[in-house]
ZAVEX-151382 format. One record per residue (C-alpha): residue number from 1; residue in three letters; x negated, y negated, z. Coordinates in steps of 0.05 Angstrom, whole numbers. Example, Ala and Ser with C-alpha at 12.3 -4.5 7.8 and 13.67 -1.06 7.14 Angstrom:
2
PAFI, num, residu, u, v, w
PAFI, 1, ALA, -246, 90, 156
PAFI, 2, SER, -273, 21, 143
This chain:
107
PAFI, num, residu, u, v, w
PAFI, 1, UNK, -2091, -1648, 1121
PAFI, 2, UNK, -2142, -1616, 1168
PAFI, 3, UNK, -2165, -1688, 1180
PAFI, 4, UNK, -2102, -1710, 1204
PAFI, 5, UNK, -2078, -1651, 1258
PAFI, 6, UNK, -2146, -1665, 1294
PAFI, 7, UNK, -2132, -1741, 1285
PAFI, 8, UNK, -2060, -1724, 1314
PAFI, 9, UNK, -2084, -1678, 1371
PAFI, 10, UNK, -2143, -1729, 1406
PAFI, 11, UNK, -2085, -1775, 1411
PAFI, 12, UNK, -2042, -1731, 1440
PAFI, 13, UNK, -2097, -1705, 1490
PAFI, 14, UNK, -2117, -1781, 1504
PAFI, 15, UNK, -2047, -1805, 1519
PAFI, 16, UNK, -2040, -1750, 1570
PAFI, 17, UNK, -2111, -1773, 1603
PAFI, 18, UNK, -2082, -1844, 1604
PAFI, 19, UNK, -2022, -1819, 1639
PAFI, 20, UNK, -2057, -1781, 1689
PAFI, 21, UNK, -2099, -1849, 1703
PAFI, 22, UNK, -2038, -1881, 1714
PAFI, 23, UNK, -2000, -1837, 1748
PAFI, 24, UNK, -2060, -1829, 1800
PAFI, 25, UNK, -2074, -1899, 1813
PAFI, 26, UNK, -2005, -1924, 1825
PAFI, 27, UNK, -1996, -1858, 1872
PAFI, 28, UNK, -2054, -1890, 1903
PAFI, 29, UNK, -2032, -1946, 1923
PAFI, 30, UNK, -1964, -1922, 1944
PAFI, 31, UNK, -1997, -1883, 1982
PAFI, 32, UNK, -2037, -1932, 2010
PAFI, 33, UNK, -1975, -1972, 2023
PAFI, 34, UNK, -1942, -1919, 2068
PAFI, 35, UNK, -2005, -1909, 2106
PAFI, 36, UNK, -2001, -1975, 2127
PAFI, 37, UNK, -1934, -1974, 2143
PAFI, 38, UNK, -1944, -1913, 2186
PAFI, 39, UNK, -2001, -1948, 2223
PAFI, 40, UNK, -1959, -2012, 2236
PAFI, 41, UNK, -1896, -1967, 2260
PAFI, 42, UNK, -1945, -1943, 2301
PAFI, 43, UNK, -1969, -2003, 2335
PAFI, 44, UNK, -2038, -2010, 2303
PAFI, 45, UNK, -2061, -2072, 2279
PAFI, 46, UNK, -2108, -2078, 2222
PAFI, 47, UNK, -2161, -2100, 2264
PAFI, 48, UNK, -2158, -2036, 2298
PAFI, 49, UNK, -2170, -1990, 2231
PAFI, 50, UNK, -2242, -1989, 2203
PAFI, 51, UNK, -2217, -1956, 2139
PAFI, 52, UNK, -2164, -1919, 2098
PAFI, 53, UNK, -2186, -1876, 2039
PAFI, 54, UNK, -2134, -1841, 2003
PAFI, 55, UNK, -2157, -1784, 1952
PAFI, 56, UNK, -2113, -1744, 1901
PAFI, 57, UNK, -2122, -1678, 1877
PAFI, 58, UNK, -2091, -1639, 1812
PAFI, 59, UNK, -2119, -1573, 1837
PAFI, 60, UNK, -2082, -1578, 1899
PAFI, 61, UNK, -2016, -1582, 1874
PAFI, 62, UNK, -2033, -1525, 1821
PAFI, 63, UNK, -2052, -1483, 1900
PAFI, 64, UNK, -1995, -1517, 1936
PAFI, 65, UNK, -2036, -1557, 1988
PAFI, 66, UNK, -2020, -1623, 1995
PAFI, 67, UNK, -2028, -1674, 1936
PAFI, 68, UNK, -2048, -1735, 1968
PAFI, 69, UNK, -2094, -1739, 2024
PAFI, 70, UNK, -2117, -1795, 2066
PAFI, 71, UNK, -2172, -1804, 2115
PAFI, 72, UNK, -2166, -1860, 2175
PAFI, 73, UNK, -2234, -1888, 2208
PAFI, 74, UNK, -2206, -1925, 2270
PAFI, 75, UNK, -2251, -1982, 2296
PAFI, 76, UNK, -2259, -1947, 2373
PAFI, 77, UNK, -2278, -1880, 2341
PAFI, 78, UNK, -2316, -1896, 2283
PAFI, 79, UNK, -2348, -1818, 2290
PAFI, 80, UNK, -2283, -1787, 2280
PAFI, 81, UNK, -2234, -1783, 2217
PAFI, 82, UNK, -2164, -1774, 2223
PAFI, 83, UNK, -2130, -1743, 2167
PAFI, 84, UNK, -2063, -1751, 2137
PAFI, 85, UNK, -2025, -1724, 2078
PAFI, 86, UNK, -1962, -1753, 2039
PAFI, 87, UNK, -1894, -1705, 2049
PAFI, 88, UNK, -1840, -1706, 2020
PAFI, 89, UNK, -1854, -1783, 2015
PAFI, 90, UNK, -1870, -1789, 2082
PAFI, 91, UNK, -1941, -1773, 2123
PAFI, 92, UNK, -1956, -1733, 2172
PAFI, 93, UNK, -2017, -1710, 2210
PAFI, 94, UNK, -2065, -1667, 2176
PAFI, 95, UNK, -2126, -1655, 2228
PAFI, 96, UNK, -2188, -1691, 2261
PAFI, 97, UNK, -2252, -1685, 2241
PAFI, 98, UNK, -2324, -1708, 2276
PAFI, 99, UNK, -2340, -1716, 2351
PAFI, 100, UNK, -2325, -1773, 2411
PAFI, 101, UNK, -2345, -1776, 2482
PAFI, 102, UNK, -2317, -1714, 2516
PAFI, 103, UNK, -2279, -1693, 2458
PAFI, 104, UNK, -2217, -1747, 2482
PAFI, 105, UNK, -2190, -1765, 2413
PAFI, 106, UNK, -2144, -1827, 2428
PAFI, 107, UNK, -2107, -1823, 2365
C-alpha cells in the first residue's frame, strides 16, 4: 500500500515537471515570435540584430516582476543590451544595459 502512494506521488510530481518544461519552451518561442515581430514593426531587419535571448522566470511571477524577459544585442552596438519584457501579450521596453561611444544609444 505504502509502495503504491509513493509510486502514485513521483508521477504526480513528474507530470507537473513535464508541464513546466512544456509550458516554458513553447512560452519561449512565442516569445521569441513577438520579439521579432516587434523588431520588424520596427523597421529592423535581421541583419541588423546580433541576438535575441529570451529567459523565463517562476520566481518572478511568484514577486510580480515580469515573467518573460528578453535581451536584444544589435549589430552597431554589440556593447550594449537592450532589454524587453512580454505584457499583457505584448513587449515593451525594459532598460539598457553596457556602454557606447558618448553614451548615444541609437535604439
Amino acid at each position: 500500500m505504502e509502495r503504491k502512494v509513493i509510486v502514485i506521488a513521483l508521477c504526480i510530481v513528474a507530470v507537473i515537471i513535464f508541464s513546466c518544461f512544456i509550458y516554458v519552451f513553447e512560452g519561449t518561442k512565442n516569445a521569441d515570435k513577438l520579439m521579432w515581430e516587434y523588431l520588424e514593426k520596427k523597421g529592423y531587419s535581421q541583419s541588423e540584430i546580433q541576438s535575441v535571448d529570451v529567459s523565463h522566470s517562476f520566481l518572478n511571477i511568484i514577486l510580480s516582476y515580469n515573467e518573460w524577459s528578453i535581451a536584444v544585442v544589435y549589430t552597431d552596438e554589440p556593447t550594449s543590451i537592450y532589454y524587453y519584457h512580454i505584457k499583457n501579450g505584448n513587449v515593451v521596453e525594459g532598460g539598457i544595459s553596457g556602454t557606447t561611444d558618448k553614451e548615444d544609444f541609437k535604439h
